[in-house]
N, C-alpha and C positions, 0 to 999 in steps of 0.2 A: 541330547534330549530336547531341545527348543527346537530344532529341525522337525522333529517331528510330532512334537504339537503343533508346529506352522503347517505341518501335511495334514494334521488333521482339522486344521482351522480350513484350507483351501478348500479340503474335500466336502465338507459343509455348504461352500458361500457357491460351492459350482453348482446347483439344484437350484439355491436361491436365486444365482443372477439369470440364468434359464428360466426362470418363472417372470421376474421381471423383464425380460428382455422379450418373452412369452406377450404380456400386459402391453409392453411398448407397442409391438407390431399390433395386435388388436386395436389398439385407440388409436394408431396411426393410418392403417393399412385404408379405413372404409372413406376418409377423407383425404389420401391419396387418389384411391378409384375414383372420388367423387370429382375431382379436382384434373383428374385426365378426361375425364368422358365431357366434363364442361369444354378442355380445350377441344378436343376433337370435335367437338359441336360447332363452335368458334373456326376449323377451317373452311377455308372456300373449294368449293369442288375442282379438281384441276382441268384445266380448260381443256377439249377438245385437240386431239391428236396430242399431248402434252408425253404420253409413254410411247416411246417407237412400236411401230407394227412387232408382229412377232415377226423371225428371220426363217423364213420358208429355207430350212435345208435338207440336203441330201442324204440318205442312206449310212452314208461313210459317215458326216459331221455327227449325227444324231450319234453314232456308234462311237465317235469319239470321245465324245462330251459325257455317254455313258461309263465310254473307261473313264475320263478325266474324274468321274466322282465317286469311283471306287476305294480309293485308298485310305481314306480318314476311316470308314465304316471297316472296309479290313483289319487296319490294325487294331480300331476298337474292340471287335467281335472276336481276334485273333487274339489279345490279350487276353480276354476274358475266357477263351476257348483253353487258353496254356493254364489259366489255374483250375479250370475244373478237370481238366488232365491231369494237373497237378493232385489235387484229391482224387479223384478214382484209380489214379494207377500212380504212387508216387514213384516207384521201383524205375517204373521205365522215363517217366519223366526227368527222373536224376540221369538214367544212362543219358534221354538227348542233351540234356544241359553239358554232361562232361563233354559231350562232342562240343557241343557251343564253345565250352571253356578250352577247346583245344583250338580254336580258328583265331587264326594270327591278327595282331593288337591294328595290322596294318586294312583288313579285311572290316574292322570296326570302326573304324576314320573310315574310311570308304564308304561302306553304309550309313553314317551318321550324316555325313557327303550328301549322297544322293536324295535322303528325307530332306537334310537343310532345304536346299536348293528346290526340292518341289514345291517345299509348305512357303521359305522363301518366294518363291516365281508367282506363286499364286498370290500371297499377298500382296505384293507390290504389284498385280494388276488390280486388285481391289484399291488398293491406295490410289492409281491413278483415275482409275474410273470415277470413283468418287467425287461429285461434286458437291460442294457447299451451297446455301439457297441462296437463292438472287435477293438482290437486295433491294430495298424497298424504293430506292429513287432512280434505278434502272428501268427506262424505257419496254414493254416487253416486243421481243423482237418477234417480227414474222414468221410462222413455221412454214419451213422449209424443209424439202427431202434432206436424206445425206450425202445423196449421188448432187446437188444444187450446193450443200456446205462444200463438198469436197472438192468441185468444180472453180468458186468461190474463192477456196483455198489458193488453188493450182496445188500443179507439182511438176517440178520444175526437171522431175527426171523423166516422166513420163511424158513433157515437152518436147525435151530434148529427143527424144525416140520416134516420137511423133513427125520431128523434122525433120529429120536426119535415116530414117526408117525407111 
């Protein structure tokens, strides 16, 4: 019996803290905004050539980079596509699932597999690309091409080819 006066004490205080929680974001939210638009006011414009050129590519790259951003939106749209399948025709949606439930446990690691490793790969080029802001007692360096850094650099295999070529 005290179970479930406690369910009905919870189900009471869930309205109430929704309404305060409601109040909170209103008194918080307008001196938040206020408080971003001041910083953004406070930065400095970023100097001249500071974002790369756009990367003039070809046909193929452009087509690539099109497939490369298909698949998040896929399987979103495709989720959402299997429940409304699911309500308009459950009959048939249960037969494709038993197919599904017939596809071997080894076919499932394999595909689990292959999303890892994409959303994987993807992110860890986000991770390197990412840099952190410069810091306030660093010098700012000359802008310079990338064909100038990368020359800069060296590379010591395409030296070696160079020489020996």
């Amino acid at each position: 019996m005290g179970l479930m006066s406690s369910l009905g004490l919870v189900r009471g205080a869930i309205p109430a803290l929704g309404g305060v929680s409601r109040e909170i974001a209103r008194t918080i939210a307008p001196d938040l905004a206020r408080g971003l638009a001041d910083a953004i006011k406070t930065l400095p414009p970023p100097p001249p050539g500071a974002l790369p050129p756009a990367r003039p590519g070809s046909g193929y790259d452009r087509l690539i980079d099109a497939v490369n951003r298909l698949p998040r939106p896929l399987m979103a749209f495709g989720t959402q596509a299997l429940m409304l399948y699911a309500l308009l025709d459950p009959a048939g949606f249960a037969l494709r699932m038993e197919g599904l439930d017939a596809m071997p446990e080894a076919m499932w690691w394999l595909l689990g597999a292959v999303i890892t490793a994409y959303f994987g790969a993807r992110e860890a080029h986000h991770l390197r690309s990412r840099r952190g802001p410069p810091s306030a007692t660093a010098e700012p360096a000359a802008a310079e091409s990338p064909a100038e850094a990368w020359s800069r650099a060296g590379n010591p295999a395409l030296e070696e080819w160079r020489n020996h070529g």
